[in-house]
C-alpha positions in Angstrom: -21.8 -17.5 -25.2 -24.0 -16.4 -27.5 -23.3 -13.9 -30.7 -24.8 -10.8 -29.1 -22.6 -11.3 -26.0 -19.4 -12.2 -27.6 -20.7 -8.7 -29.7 -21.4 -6.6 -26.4 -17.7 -8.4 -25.3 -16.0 -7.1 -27.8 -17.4 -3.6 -27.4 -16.9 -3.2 -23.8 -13.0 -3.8 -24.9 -12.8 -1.8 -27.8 -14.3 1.4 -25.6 -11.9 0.4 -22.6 -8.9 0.9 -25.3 -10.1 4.4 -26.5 -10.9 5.6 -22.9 -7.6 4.0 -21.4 -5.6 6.9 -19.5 -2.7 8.4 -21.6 -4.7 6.9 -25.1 -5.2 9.5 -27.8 -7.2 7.5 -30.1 -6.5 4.8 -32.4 -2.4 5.0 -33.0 -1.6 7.9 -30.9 -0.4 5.7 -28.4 2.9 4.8 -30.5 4.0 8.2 -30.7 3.9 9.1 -26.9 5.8 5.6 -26.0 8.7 6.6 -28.4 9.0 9.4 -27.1 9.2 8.1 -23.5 11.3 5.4 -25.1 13.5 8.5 -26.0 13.4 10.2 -22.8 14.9 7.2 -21.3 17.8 6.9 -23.3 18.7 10.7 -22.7 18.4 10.0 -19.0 20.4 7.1 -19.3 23.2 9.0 -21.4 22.9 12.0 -18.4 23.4 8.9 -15.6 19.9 9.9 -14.6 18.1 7.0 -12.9 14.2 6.7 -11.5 14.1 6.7 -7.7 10.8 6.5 -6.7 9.8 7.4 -2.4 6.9 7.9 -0.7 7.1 11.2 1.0 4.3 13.1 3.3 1.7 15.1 1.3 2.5 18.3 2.8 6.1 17.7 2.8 5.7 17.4 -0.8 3.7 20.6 -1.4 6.7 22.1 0.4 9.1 21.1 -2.1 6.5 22.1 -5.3 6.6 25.5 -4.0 9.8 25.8 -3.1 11.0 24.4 -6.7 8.3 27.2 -8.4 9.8 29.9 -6.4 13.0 29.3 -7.5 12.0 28.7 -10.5 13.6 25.0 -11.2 12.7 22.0 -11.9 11.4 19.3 -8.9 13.7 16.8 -9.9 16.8 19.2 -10.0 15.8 20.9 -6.6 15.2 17.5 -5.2 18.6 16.3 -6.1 20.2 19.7 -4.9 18.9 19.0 -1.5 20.1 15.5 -1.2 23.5 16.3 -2.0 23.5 19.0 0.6 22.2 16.9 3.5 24.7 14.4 2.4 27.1 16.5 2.8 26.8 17.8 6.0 
């Protein structure tokens, strides 16, 4: 390969890094994975764990609204109606 295109190689990395979703620019990055990193442990402490499903769009939208008009959190509401189909 020659010089320019190792050059133009290079580039086309170095602009893929900066435009990279999540990226805030040159060492922003660190600071948004700890606190992820940080996240996780209090989850962990809580007993929270990731459980990840593939649910109908609208059945979804159903459940954003419902969460907003009660004024709670997705993940909470979510869990509320699990345990009560579960229990009944």
């Amino acid at each position: 390969m020659k010089k320019t295109g190792m050059a133009k190689s290079d580039a086309k990395k170095l602009m893929g890094k900066m435009t990279a979703p999540g990226a805030t620019g040159f060492g922003g990055g660190d600071a948004i994975a700890t606190d992820r990193r940080e996240q996780r442990k209090r989850d962990q402490a809580l007993g929270l764990v990731p459980f990840a499903v593939k649910l109908n769009g609208a059945l979804v939208q159903q459940l954003q609204a419902l969460a907003k008009a009660q004024g709670s959190d997705l993940n909470q509401l979510t869990a509320d109606l699990l345990t009560k189909g579960l229990a009944g």
